[in-house]
C-alpha positions as CSV (number, residue, x, y, z in Angstrom):
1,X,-94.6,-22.3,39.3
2,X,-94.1,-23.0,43.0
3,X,-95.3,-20.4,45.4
4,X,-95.0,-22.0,48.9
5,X,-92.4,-20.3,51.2
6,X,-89.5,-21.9,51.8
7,X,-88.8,-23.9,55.2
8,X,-86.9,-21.3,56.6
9,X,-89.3,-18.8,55.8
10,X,-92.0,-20.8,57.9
11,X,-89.2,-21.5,60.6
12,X,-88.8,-17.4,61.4
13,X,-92.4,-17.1,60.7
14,X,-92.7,-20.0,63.5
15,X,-90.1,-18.0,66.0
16,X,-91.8,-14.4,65.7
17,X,-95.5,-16.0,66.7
18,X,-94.3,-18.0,69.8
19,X,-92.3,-14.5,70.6
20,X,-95.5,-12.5,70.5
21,X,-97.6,-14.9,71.7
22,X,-95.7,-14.6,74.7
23,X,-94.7,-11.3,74.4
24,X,-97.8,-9.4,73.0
25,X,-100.6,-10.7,75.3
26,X,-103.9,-8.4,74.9
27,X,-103.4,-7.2,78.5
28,X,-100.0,-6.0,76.6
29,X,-101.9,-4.7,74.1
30,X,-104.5,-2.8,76.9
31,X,-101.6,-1.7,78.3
32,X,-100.1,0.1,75.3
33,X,-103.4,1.8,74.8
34,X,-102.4,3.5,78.0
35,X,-98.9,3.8,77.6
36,X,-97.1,7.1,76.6
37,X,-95.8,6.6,73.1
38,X,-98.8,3.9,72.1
39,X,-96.1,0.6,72.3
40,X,-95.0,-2.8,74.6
41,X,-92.4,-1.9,77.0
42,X,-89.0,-3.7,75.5
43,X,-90.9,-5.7,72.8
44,X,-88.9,-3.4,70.4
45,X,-85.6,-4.5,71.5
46,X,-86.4,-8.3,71.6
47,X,-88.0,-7.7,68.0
48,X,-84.7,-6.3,67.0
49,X,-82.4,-8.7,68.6
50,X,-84.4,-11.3,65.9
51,X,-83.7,-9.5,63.3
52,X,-87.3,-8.9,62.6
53,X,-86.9,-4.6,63.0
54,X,-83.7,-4.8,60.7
55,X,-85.3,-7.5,58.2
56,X,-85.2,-5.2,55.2
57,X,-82.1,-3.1,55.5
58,X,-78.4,-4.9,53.9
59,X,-76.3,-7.0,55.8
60,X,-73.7,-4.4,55.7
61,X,-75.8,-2.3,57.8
62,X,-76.8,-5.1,60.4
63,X,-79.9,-5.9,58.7
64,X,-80.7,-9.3,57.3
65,X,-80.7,-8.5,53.7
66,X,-84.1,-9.8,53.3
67,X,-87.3,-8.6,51.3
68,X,-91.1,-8.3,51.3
69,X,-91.5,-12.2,51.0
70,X,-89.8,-12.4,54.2
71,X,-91.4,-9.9,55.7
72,X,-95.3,-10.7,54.8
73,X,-95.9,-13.5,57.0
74,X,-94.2,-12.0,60.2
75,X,-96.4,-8.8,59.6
76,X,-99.5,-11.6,59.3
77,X,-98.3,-13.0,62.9
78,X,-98.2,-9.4,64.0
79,X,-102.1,-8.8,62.3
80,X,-102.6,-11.7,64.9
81,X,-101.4,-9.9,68.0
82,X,-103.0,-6.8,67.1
83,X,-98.8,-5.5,67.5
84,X,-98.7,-2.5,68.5
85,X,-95.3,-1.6,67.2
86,X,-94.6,0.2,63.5
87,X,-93.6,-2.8,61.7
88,X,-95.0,-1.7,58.9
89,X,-93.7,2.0,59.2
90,X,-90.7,1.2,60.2
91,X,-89.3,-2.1,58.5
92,X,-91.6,-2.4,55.6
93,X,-91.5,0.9,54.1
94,X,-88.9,3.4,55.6
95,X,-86.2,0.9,56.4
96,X,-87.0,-1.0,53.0
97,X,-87.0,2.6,51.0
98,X,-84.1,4.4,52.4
99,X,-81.6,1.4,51.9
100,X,-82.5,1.1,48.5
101,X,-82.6,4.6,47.1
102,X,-79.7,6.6,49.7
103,X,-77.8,3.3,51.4
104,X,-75.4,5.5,52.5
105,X,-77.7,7.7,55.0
106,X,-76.8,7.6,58.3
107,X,-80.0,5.9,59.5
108,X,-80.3,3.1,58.1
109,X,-77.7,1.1,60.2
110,X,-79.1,3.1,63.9
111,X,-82.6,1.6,62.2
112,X,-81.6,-1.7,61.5
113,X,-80.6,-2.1,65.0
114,X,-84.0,-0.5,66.4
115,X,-82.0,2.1,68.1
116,X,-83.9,4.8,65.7
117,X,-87.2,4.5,64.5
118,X,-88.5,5.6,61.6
119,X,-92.4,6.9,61.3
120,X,-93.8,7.8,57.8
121,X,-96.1,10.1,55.8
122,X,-96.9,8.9,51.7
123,X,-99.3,10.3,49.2
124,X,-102.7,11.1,50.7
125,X,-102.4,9.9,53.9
126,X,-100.6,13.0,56.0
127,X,-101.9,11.1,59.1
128,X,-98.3,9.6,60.5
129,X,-98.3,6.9,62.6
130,X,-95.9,7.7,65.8
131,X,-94.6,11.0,64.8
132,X,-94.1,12.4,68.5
133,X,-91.7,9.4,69.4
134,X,-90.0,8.5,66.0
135,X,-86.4,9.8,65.5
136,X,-87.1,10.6,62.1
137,X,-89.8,10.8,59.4
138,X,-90.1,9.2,55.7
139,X,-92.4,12.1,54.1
140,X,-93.4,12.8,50.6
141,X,-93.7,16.2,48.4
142,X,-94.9,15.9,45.0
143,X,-92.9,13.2,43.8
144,X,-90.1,13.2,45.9
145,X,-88.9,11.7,49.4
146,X,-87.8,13.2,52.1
147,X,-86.0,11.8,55.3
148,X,-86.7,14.7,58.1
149,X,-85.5,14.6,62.0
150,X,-86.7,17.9,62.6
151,X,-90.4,18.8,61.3
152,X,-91.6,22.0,62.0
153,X,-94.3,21.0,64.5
154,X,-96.1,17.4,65.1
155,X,-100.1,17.5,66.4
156,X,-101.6,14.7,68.1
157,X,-104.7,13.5,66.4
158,X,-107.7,11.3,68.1
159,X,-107.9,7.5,66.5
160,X,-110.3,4.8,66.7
161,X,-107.4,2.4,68.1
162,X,-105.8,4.5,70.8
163,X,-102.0,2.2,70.1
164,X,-102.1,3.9,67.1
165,X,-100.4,7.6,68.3
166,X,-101.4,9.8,65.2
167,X,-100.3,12.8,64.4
168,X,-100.2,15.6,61.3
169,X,-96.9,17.2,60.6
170,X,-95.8,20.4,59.7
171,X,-92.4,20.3,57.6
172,X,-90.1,22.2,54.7
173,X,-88.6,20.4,52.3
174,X,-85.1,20.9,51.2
175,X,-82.0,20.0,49.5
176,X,-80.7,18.2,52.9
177,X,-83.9,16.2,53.3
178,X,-84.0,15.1,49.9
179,X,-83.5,11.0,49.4
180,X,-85.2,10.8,46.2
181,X,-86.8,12.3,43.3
182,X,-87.8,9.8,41.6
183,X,-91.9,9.0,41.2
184,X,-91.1,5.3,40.6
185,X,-89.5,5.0,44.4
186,X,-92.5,7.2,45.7
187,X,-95.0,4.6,44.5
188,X,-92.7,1.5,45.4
189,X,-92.6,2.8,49.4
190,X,-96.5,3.2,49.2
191,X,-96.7,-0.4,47.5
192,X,-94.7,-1.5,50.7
193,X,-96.8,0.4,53.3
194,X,-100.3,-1.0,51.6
195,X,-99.1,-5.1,51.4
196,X,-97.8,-4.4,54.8
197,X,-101.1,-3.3,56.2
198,X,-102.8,-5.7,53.7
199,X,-101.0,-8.8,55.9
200,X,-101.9,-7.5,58.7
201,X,-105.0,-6.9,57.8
202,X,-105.3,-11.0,57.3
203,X,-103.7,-11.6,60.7
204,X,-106.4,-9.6,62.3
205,X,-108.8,-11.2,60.3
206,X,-107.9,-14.9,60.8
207,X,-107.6,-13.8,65.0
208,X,-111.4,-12.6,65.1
209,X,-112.7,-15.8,63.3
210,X,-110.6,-18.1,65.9
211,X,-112.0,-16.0,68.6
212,X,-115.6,-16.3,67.7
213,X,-115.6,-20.0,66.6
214,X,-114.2,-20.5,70.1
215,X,-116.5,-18.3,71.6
216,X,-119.4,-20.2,69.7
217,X,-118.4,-23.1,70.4
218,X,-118.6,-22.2,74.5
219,X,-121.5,-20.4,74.8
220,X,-124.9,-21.6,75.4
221,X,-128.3,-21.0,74.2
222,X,-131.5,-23.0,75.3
223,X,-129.0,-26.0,76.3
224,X,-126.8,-26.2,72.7
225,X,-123.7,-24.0,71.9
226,X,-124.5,-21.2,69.9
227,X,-122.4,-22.5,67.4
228,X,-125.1,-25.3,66.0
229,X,-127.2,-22.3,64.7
230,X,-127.1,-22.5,61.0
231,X,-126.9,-18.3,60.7
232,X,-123.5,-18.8,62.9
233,X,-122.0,-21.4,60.8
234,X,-122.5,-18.8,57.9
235,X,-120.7,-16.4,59.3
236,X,-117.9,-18.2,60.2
237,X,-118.1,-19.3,56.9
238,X,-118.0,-16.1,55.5
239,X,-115.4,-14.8,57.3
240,X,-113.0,-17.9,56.2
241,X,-114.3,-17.8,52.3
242,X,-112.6,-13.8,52.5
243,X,-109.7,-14.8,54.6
244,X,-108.9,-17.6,51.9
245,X,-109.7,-15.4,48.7
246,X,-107.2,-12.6,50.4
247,X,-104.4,-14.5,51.8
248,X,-102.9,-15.6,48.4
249,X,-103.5,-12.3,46.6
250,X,-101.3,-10.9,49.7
251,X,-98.5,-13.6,49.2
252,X,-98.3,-12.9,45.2
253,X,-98.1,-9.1,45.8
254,X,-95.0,-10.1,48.2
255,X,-93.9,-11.8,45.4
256,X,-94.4,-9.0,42.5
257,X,-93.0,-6.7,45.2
258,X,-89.6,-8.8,46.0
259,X,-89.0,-10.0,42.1
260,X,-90.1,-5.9,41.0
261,X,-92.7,-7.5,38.6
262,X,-94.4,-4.4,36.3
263,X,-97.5,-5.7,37.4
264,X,-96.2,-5.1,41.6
265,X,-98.7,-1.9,42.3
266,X,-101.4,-3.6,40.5
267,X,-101.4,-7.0,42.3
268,X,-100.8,-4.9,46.0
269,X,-103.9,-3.1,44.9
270,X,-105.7,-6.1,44.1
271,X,-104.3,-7.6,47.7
272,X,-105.1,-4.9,49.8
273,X,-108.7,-4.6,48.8
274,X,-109.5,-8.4,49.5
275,X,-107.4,-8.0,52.7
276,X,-109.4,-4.5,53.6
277,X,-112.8,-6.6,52.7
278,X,-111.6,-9.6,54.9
279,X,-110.8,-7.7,58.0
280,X,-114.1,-5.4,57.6
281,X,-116.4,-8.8,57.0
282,X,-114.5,-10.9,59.9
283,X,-115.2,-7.7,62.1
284,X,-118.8,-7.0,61.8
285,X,-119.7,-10.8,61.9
286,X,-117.5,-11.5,65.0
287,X,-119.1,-8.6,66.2
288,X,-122.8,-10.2,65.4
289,X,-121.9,-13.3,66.6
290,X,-120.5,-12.4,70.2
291,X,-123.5,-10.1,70.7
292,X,-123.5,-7.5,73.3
293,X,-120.2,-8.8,75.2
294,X,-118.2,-7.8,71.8
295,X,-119.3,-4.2,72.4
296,X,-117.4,-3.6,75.5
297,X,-114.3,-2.3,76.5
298,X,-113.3,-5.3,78.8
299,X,-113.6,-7.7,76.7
300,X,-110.9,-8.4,74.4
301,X,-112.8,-8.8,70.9
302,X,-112.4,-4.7,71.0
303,X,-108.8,-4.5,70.6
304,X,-109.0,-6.4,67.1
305,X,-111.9,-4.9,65.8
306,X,-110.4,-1.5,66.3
307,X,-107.0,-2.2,64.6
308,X,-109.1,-3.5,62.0
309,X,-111.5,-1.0,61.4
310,X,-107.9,1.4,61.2
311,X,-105.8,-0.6,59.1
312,X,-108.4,-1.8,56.8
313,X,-109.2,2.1,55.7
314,X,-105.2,3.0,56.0
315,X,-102.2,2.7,53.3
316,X,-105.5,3.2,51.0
317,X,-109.5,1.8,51.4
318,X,-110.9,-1.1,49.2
319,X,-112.3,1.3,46.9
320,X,-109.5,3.0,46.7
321,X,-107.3,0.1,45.4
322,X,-110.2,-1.1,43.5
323,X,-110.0,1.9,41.2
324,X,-106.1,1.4,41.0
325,X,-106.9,-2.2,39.6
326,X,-109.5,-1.1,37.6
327,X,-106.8,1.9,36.3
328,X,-104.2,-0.9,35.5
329,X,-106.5,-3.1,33.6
């Protein structure tokens, strides 16, 4: 069984990191922490006119007609960026999810084109990502979905990463709203929404161990770079060892996800607790390593360690999907 990604897989892949490496600079990324609606002027649009915001959604409605296996190493480029744009939200699980359970709504073609965006609410997690500037909202009640545009009220809520605008929403579901009733499609968008913010989870993760080897590498202690020290080699070690134990856990629930395996929710559960664990241990070892400097706001280390102390707890904690694996088994 072959499960490398094809050449034009790693050819996109190739095209989204040199857009956001030149695109989504951290002082992009400081200045989305100040911006109004948390998000890089115009990267939107330039995502969109790749194809990359409409990946998910059928040719038919200017999308690309693609699927989670496309999708999981662009959202790993974005983990690199620390991009702060609702990928996930927006292509990964909303786009995805409406297209394939009401492909007629009037959204998914405005979406596709990233003229709309779409922020969401699943399961447990009533914390939605940029509810005050989506166009419409992906919600769950019970076992249903639920596409709203207008919720009763939306209330700004304080986050650790201030790029990610949260907010709680008041709503009523009805007949109108209704896209789906069916559990099975509930659980598949939440599958989507935790591999999404499992990839990203390894982006982040393999951006903090770059940092700090550089860093190590540069900085000097008594004459040598701190990167000689035996107790620094370990953790960089240790932050590579869970990178490498994640990453292919991530790939295969892209897989089970695209091919709807029965095993799909098990092996995202499985993924996103490796990935959770990898950008946690490549945090708080990046952090040890840089010292005192990795505390403060002007230095850029912050800005990852913040997505990934967010995204490692969101779309589900590594306990939480521990006990779903555990469940399955």
């Amino acid at each position: 069984m072959d499960f490398s990604f094809t050449d034009d897989q790693l050819l996109f892949r190739d095209a989204v990191r040199d857009l956001l490496s030149n695109e989504c600079p951290p002082d992009a990324v400081r200045a989305a922490w100040e911006s109004d609606d948390g998000r890089v002027a115009g990267l939107w649009t330039r995502l969109a006119e790749m194809g990359v915001v409409g990946l998910t959604a059928p040719e038919a409605s200017g999308g690309l007609g693609m699927n989670d296996l496309d999708l999981v190493l662009l959202l790993e480029e974005a983990g690199r960026v620390a991009l702060p744009e609702p990928l996930v939200d927006h292509t990964a699980v909303a786009l995805a999810t409406i297209a394939e359970v009401a492909p007629d709504h009037e959204l998914v073609a405005a979406a596709a084109a990233g003229e709309a965006v779409i922020a969401v609410g699943l399961g447990e997690w009533r914390h939605v990502l940029g509810a005050a500037s989506a166009d419409a909202l992906l919600l769950q009640s019970g076992d249903e979905l639920h596409v709203v545009t207008e919720p009763s009220s939306v209330s700004a809520l304080s986050s650790i990463d201030e790029s990610r605008r949260l907010a709680s929403v008041e709503w009523s579901p009805s007949a109108d709203t209704l896209i789906s009733s069916d559990p099975a499609d509930a659980q598949r968008a939440f599958d989507r929404g935790a591999l999404g913010s499992a990839a990203m989870c390894v982006g982040i993760a393999q951006q903090l161990l770059d940092m700090t080897v550089e860093y190590v590498a540069e900085r000097e202690q008594f004459g040598k770079p701190v990167g000689v020290n035996q107790a620094v080699k370990h953790h960089c070690s240790n932050m590579g060892l869970a990178i490498e134990f994640a990453r292919p856990l991530v790939y295969q629930a892209a897989w089970s996800l695209a091919a709807g395996t029965p095993d799909a929710s098990r092996d995202v559960s499985a993924a996103k607790a490796l990935a959770s664990d990898a950008a946690d241990t490549a945090a708080r070892l990046a952090l040890q390593c840089h010292g005192a400097i990795g505390y403060t706001v002007e230095y850029d280390l912050q800005l990852w360690l913040k997505r990934a102390w967010a995204l490692s707890a969101s779309w589900g904690s590594a306990s939480h999907h521990r006990r779903a694996v555990a469940a399955a088994l």
